[in-house]
C-alpha positions as CSV (number, residue, x, y, z in Angstrom):
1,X,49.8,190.8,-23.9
2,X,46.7,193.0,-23.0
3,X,47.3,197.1,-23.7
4,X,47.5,198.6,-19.6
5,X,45.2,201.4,-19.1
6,X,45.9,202.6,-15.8
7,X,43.3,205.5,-14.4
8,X,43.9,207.6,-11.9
9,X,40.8,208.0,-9.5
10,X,40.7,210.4,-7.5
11,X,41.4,213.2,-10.9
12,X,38.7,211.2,-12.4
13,X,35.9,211.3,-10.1
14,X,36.8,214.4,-9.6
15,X,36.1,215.9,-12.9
16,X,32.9,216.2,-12.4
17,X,31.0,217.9,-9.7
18,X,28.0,215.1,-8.8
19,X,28.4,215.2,-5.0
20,X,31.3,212.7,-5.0
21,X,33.2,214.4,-2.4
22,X,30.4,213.1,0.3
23,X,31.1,209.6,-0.5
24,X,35.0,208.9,-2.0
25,X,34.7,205.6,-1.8
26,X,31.4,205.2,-3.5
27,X,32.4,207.5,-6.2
28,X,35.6,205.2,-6.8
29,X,33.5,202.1,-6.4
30,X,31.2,203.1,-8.9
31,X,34.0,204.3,-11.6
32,X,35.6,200.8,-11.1
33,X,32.3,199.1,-12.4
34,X,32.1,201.1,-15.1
35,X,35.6,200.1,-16.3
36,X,34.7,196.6,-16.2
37,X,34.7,194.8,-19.5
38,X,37.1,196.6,-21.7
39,X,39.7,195.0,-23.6
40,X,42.5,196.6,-21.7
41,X,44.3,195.3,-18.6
42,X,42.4,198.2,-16.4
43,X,44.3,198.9,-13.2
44,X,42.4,201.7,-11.1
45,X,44.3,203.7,-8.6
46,X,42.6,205.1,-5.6
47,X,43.8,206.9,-2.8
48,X,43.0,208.8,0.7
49,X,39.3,207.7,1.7
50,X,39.5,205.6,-1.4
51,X,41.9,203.4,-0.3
52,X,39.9,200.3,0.9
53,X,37.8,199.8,-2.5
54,X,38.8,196.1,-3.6
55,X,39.5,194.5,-7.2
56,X,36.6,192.9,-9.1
57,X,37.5,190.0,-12.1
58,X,38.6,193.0,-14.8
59,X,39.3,195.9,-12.8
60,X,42.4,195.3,-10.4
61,X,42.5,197.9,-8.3
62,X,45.7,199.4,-6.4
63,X,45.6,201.9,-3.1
64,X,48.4,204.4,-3.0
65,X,50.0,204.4,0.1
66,X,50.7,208.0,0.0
67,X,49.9,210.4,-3.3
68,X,48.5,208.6,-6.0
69,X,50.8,210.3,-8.5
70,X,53.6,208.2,-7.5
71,X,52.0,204.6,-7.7
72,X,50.5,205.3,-11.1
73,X,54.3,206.3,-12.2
74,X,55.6,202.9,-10.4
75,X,52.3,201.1,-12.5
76,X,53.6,202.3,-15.7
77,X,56.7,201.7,-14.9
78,X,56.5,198.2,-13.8
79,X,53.5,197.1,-15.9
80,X,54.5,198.6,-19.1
81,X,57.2,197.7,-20.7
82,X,56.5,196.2,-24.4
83,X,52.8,196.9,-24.1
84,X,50.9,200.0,-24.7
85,X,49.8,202.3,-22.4
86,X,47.0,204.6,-21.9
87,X,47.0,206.4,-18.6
88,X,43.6,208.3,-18.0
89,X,44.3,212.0,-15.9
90,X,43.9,215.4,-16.5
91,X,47.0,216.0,-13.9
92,X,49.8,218.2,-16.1
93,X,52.8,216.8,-14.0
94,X,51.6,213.3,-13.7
95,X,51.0,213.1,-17.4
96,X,54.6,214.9,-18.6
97,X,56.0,211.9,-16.2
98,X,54.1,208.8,-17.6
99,X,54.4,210.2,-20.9
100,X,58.4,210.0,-20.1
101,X,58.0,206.8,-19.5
102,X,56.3,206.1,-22.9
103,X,52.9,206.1,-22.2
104,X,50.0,207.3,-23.8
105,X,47.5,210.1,-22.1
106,X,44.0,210.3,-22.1
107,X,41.5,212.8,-20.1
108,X,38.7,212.1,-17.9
109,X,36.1,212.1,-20.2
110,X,37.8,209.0,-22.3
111,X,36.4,206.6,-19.8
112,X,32.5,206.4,-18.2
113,X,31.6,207.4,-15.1
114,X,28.6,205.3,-14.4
């Protein structure tokens, strides 16, 4: 079984202050392409205007339904048992709560942007 890495997009994109904010979507569609072909099972969670970006062959993407926070918990949860995982956030809560749950925590810089 693949190692999960599980990024959270919206503290991602965010990181960096390239105009995203004028185009959400965009910003989350281009983030997912530049996840594609790494060896990890690479699940991207977007959220808010995000929401209707769609999976491509290595990137499966999943909308939160409410704060983002939550799914990527459920992800790691669900996902990660006997596998690593990596999930990618600068978020101080979200990563005390993954890293309860096992996983390991990465910042925004560990994966591209473009």
């Amino acid at each position: 079984m693949k190692p999960l890495l599980v990024v959270d997009a919206a503290n991602v994109v965010g990181s960096v202050p390239d105009g995203w904010w004028r185009d959400r979507a965009g910003a989350a569609e281009r983030l997912r392409d530049a996840l594609r072909g790494r060896d990890e099972e690479v699940v991207l969670v977007v959220e808010g205007k995000a929401r209707n970006v769609s999976s491509v062959d290595d990137v499966r993407v999943v909308s939160a339904p409410g704060d983002g926070d939550d799914t990527i918990v459920e992800v790691v949860r669900a996902e990660g048992t006997g596998r690593p995982v990596t999930v990618v956030t600068a978020d101080r809560e979200l990563r005390q709560r993954v890293m309860a749950l096992g996983a390991e925590v990465a910042g925004p810089t560990s994966v591209p942007r473009r």
